[in-house]
Structure formats: C-alpha cells, structure tokens
C-alpha positions as CSV (number, residue, x, y, z in Angstrom):
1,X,-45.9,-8.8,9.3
2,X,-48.4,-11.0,10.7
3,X,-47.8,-14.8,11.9
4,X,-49.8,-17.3,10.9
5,X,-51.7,-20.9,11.4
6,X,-52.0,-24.1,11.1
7,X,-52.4,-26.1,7.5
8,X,-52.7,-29.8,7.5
9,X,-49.5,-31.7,6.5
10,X,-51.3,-33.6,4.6
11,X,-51.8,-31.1,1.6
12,X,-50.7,-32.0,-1.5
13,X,-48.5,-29.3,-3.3
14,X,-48.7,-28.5,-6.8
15,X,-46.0,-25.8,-8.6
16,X,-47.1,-22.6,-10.0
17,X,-45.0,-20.8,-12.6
18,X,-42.5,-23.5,-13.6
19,X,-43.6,-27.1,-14.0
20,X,-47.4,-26.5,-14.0
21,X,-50.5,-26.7,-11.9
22,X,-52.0,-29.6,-10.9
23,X,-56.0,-28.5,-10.2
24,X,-57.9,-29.1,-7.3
25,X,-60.5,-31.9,-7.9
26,X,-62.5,-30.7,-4.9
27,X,-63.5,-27.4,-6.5
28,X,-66.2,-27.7,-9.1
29,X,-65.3,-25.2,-11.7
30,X,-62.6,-24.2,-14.2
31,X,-59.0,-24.5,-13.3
32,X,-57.6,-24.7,-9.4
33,X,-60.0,-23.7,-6.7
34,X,-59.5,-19.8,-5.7
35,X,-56.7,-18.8,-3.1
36,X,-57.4,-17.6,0.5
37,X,-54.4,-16.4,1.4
38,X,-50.5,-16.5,0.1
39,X,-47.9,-17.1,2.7
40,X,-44.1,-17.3,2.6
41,X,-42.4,-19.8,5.5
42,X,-40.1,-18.9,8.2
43,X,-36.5,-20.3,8.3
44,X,-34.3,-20.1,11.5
45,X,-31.2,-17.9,10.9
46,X,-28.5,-19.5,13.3
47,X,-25.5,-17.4,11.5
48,X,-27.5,-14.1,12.8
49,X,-29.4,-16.2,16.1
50,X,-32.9,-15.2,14.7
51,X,-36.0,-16.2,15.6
52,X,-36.6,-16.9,11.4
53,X,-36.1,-14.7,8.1
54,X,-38.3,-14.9,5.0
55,X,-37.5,-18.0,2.8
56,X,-39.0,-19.5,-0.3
57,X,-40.8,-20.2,-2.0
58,X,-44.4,-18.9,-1.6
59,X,-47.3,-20.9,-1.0
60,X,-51.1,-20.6,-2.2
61,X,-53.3,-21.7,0.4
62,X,-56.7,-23.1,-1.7
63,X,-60.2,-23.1,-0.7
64,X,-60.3,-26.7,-0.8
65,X,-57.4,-26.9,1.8
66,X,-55.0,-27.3,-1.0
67,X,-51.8,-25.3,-1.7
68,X,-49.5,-24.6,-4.9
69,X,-46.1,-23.2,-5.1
70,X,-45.4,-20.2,-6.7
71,X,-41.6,-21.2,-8.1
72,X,-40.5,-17.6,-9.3
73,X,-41.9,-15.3,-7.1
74,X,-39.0,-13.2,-5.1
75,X,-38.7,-14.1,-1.5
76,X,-37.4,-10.6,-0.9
77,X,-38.0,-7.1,-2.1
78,X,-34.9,-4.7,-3.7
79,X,-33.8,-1.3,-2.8
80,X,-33.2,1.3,-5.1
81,X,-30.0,0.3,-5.7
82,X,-31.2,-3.0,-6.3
83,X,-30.2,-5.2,-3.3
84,X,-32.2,-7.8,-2.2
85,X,-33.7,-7.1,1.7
86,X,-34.3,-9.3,4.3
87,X,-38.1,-7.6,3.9
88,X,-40.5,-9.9,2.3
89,X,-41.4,-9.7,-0.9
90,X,-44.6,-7.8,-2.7
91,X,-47.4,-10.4,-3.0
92,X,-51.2,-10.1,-3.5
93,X,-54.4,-11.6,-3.8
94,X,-57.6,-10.6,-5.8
95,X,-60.7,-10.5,-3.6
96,X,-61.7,-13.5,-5.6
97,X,-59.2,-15.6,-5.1
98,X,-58.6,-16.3,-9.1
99,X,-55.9,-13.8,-9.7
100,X,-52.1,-13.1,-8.2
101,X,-49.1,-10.6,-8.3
102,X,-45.9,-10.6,-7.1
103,X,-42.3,-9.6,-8.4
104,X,-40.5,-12.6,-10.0
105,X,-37.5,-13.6,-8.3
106,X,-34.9,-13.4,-11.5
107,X,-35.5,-9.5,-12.3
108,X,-37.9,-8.2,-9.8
109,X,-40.3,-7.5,-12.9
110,X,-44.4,-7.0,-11.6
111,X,-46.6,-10.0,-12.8
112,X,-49.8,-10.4,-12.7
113,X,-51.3,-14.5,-13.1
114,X,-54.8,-16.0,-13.3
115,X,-54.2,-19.0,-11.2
116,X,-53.6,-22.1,-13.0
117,X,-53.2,-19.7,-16.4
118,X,-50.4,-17.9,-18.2
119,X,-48.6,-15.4,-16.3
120,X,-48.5,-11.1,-17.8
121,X,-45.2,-9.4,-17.2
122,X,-45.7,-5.9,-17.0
123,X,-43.3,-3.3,-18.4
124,X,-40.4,-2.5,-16.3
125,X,-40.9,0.8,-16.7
126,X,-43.7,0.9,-13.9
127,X,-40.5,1.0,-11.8
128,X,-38.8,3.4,-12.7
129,X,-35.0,4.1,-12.1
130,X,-34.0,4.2,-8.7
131,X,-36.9,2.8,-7.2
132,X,-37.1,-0.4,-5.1
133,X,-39.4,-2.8,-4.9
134,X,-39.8,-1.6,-1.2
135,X,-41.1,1.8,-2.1
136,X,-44.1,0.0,-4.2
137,X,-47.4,-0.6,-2.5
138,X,-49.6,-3.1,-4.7
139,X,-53.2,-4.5,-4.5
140,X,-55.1,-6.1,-7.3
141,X,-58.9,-5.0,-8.4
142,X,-61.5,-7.4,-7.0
143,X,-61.5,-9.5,-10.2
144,X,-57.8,-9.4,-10.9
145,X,-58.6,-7.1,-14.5
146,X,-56.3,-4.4,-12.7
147,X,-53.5,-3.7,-10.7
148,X,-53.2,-0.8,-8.4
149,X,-49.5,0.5,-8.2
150,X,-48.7,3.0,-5.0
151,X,-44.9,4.6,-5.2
152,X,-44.0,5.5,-1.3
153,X,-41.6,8.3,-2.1
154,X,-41.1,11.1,0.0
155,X,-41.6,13.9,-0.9
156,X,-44.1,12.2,-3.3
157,X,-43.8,13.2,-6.9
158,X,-44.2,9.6,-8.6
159,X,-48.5,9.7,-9.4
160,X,-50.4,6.3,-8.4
161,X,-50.7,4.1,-11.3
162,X,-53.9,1.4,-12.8
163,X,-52.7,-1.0,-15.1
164,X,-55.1,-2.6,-16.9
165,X,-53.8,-6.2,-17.7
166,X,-55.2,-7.0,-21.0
167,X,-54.5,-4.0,-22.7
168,X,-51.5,-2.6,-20.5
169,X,-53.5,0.8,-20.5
170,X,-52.1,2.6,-17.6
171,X,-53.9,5.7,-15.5
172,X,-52.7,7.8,-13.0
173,X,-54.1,9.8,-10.0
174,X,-52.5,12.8,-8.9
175,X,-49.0,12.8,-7.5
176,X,-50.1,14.1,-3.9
177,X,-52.9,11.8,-3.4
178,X,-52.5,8.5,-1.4
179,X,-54.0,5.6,-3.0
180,X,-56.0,3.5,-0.3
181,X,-57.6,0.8,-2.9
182,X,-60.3,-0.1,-5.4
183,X,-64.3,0.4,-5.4
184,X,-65.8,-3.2,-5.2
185,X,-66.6,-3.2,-8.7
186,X,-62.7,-2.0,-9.4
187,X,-64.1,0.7,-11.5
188,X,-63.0,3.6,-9.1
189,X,-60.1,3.8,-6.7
190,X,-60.4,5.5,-3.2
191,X,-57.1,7.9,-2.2
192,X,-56.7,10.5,0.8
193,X,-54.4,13.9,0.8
194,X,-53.3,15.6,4.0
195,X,-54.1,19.6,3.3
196,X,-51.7,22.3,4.2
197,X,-55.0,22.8,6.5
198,X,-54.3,19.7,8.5
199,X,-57.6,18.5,7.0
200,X,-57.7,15.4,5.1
201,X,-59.8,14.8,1.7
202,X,-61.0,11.5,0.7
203,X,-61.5,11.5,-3.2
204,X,-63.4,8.5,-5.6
205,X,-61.3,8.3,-8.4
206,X,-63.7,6.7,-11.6
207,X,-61.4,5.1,-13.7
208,X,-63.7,5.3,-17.1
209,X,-63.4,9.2,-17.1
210,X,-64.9,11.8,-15.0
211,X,-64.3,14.1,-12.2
212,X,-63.6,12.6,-8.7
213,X,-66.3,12.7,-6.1
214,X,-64.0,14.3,-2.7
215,X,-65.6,14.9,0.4
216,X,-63.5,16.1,3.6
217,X,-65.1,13.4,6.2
218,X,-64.8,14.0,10.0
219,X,-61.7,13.6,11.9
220,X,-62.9,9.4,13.0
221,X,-63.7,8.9,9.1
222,X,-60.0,10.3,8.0
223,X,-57.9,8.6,10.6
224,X,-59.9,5.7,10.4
225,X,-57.7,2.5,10.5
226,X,-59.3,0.4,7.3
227,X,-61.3,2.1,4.5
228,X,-63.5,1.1,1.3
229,X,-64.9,1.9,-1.3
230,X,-68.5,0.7,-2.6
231,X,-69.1,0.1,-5.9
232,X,-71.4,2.9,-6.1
233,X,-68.1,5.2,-5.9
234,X,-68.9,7.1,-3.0
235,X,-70.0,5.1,0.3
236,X,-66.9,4.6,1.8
237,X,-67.0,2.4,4.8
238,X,-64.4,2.9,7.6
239,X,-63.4,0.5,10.7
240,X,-63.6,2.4,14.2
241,X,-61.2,0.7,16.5
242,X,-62.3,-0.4,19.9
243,X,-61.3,0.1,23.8
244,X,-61.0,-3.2,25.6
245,X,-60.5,-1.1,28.8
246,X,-64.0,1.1,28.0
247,X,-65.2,-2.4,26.7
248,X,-66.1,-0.7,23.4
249,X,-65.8,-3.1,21.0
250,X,-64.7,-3.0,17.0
251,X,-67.2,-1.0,14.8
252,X,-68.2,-0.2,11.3
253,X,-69.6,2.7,9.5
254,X,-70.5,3.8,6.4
255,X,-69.1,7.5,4.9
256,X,-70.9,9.2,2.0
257,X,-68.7,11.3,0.1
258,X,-71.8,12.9,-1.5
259,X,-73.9,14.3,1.4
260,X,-71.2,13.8,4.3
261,X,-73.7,11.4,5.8
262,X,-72.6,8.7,8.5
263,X,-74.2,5.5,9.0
264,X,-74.9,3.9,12.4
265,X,-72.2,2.0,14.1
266,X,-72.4,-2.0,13.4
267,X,-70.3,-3.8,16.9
268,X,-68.4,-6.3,15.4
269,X,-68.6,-10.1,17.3
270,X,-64.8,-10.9,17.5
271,X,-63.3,-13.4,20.3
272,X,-60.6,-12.2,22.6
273,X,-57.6,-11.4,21.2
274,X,-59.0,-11.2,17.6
275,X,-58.9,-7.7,15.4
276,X,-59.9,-6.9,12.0
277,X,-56.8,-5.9,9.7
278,X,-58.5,-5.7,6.4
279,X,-61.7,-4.3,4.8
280,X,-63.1,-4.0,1.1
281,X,-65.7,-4.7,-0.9
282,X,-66.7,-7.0,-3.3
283,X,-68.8,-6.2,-6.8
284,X,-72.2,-7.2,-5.7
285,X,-72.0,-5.1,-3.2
286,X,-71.2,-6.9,-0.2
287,X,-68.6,-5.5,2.5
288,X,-66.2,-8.2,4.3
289,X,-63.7,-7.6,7.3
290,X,-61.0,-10.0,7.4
291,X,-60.0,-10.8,10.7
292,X,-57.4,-12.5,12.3
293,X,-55.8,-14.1,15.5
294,X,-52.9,-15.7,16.9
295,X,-49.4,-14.6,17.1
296,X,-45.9,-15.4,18.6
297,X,-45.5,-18.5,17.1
298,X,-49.1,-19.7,16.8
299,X,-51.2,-20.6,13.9
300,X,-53.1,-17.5,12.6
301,X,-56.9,-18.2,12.7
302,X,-58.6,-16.0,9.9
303,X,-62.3,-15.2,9.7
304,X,-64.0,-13.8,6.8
305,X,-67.6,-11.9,7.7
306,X,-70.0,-9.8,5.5
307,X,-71.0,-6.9,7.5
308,X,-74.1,-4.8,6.9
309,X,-74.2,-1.1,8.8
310,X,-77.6,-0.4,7.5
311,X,-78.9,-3.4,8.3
312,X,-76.9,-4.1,11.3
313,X,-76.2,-7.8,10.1
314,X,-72.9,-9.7,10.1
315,X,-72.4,-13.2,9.3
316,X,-69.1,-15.3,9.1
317,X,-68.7,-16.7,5.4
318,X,-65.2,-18.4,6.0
319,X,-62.7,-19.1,8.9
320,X,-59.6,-21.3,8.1
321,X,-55.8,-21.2,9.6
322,X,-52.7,-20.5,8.3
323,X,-49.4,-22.8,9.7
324,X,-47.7,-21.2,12.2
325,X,-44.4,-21.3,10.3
326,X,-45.5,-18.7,8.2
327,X,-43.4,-15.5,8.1
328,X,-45.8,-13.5,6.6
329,X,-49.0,-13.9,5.2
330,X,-51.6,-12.3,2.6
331,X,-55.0,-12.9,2.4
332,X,-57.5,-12.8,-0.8
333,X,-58.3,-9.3,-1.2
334,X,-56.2,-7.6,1.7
C-alpha cells in the first residue's frame, strides 16, 4: 500500500460507471484525457481507533489534473468465501492511460472499461469457485486490448490466464509459472519458475503461438525487484536496488533471454527518499520507471522517466502528486 499526494481541491469530478462522464476540455483528442493514476481515499475508523481504512469510491486522477469517479468499482476485495476485506480492492491502469479494470462492487465480477466508453464484464468463471478476489493478481496490456489474470494459490495449480477483451478468447501459461507482466507491445507475457534446483527461469510467453523464449538469468537478474519485457520478447530489463550506506545508487539493466547478455548499468537520478516501485515498457519501445516519494501522511510525489541502458539516457516525461488522503494508489501501467 503506498500513500499518496496532493490534488488540487479545485478539480472538478465527473462519474464513471453510473451517471456518465463528463470529458476533459483540456485534452485535445477523443473522449476524457488518459488517467495517471487511480486512488481510493482514506477514512478514519474511530469504532476500531485507526489511523484510516479503505472507503469509496475510487477516483481517476486525469492528465489534465482532472478526476472522475468510478461509482461501481468495490472498495474491498472478497475471500473465498466471499466476505468483503478490509484489503483494498483490485484496480488497474493501462500504460496508456485510456483503459481500466477493477471488480464491480455489486458481484465482484472483473471489468474491463475504455474510459469515458462502455464497460465489458467478463465471465465469472475466470474466478472460479472458491477463489477470492484476494488471491487474483491483475494488470492490463499496454493498450488495454488484454487483461492479464495471476491466481495466488498455493500450491499453484490454477494456470495464468489472457483475456482478450473483444473476443473473450482466453490463453493460459503453465500452472507453475509466475506471471510477472506483458511485453510493451502486449503481445508476449514475461513469467519466472523457481526449479527444484533453486534456479530460477525467466520464460517470454508469445501470445500468437509459438514456443517461449526461457533463459536462466543470473542470480541479480532473477531476484531482481522490477522486471520487463521489450516488445522484441526477449530483452527483459530488470531494476538493481541501491545501498544508501555504500552510496550506490538505483540502476537499470537490460537481460537477453536469447544470448544471456547483460547490458551496462544506467544510475538512476532520484532525490532523497525517492525509489522506483514500477517498471514496463511501452510499444514503441520505450522503457519507463515509475517513481515515487512521500509517505506517513504526505502527498505522494510521482515521477515518470524513460530510461535508456544502451544509451545511458534518462529523462523525466511526467511528475504530478497524488492527495495525501489517499489509501492506496495505482498508477497507469504499474
């Protein structure tokens, strides 16, 4: 759970799945501007003397510095007996901003909706029996065209599933892989498998048919904190944390599952007190680390960069808060 920052007061609110959308003049294109980042607020609990819980409903934070309301979105996930949790609900972003999916509050069902367009429940079969909503891990492709479903059950015998949300076609990975998230051009998905070994294989699964392409990187590439997938299907770039003590700061490098090549390390520029948290790609190619700071009550200040191992470039693209009310946050493409 992270805490965010700070978004004017005066932002105007429009609704989202109920009474319609109002769209955001500021942006000049089709429909609302895209979404940054989707939070949900933080109410005191004075019955329990909490600092806050998870309350509704959940906001879109645009990239005009407006925000919409997302009416029937769940606050809080379901076990598998299927009892709502103080935990907050599943909630995503597309890397583009122009997609979202969450669990609607009435029935927990998955939906996936194109922001400021019709909403696409998905068959309620992709839970199946006596599975929560807390055992799923979700995360959209970069353009929103598929959603990535990951069952946490232990031991794990439910397989990772793609829905594709046009035609409801669904693929799986095998059962004992790990899915970790989309190739930029969400036409792969990266997963990992701990080996009875104690090795760890990183496989590129392509999604149109094909074998994987699996590579067994080195120890720093598999227990890596972030990971991505190019949209060439087999550069996987990884985040190597830093030592504040040793004064080594945050780096990325770039894995090739082909050859087993490394790239060199590219230092990442962040202020005190500010760490990366996530990592992907997006279809043209480019690599962004999402970075954030500010905790304990503060506004969360988040910066977007494009980082370039090869070329050892990075450059910030966007930096904006989130209010400091927030309970939790998710930003686009996390």
């Amino acid at each position: 759970m992270r805490h965010p920052s700070a978004t004017a007061a005066l932002l105007t609110a429009a609704v989202l799945g109920g009474a319609g959308l109002a769209p955001a003049a500021a942006y000049a294109g089709t429909g609302p501007a895209p979404v940054r980042a989707a939070w949900l607020p933080s109410c005191v609990d004075r019955e329990h003397d909490n600092d806050g819980d998870p309350c509704g409903p959940w906001r879109l934070l645009l990239r005009d510095g407006r925000r919409l309301t997302v009416r029937d979105a769940a606050i809080g996930k379901i076990d598998a007996a299927g009892v709502e949790s103080r935990i907050q609900s599943t909630f995503v972003v597309s890397a583009d901003g122009r997609v979202i999916a969450y669990e609607r509050a009435r029935d927990h069902r998955l939906v996936v909706r194109r922001v400021g367009g019709p909403a696409t429940v998905l068959p309620a079969g992709l839970r199946p029996k006596g599975v929560g909503t807390d055992d799923l891990q979700l995360e959209l492709s970069p353009t929103g065209d598929k959603l990535l479903i990951d069952y946490e059950d232990q031991p794990s015998r439910l397989p990772s599933k793609v829905v594709t949300v046009a035609t409801g076609a669904v693929a799986e990975l095998s059962a004992g892989d790990d899915a970790l998230g989309f190739s930029g051009d969400g036409g792969a998905v990266l997963a990992f498998r701990y080996r009875a070994d104690h090795t760890t294989a990183l496989r590129a699964y392509p999604l149109g048919g094909g074998s994987p392409v699996a590579g067994t990187p080195p120890q720093a590439v598999a227990n890596a904190m972030l990971h991505a997938l190019a949209p060439d299907g087999r550069t996987v770039a990884y985040l190597v944390t830093g030592d504040e003590t040793a004064k080594r700061p945050d780096r990325v490098r770039l894995y090739d599952l082909d050859t087993g090549d490394v790239s060199p390390a590219l230092d990442l520029p962040l202020a005190r007190g500010e760490s990366p948290y996530a990592l992907h790609y997006v279809p043209d190619g480019t690599l962004r680390v999402i970075t954030q700071r500010g905790d304990n009550g503060k506004p969360a200040v988040i910066r977007v960069l494009t980082a370039d191992p090869r070329a050892g470039d990075v450059r910030q693209i966007d930096r904006y808060t989130i209010t400091k009310d927030a309970y939790a946050y998710y930003t686009a493409g996390e």
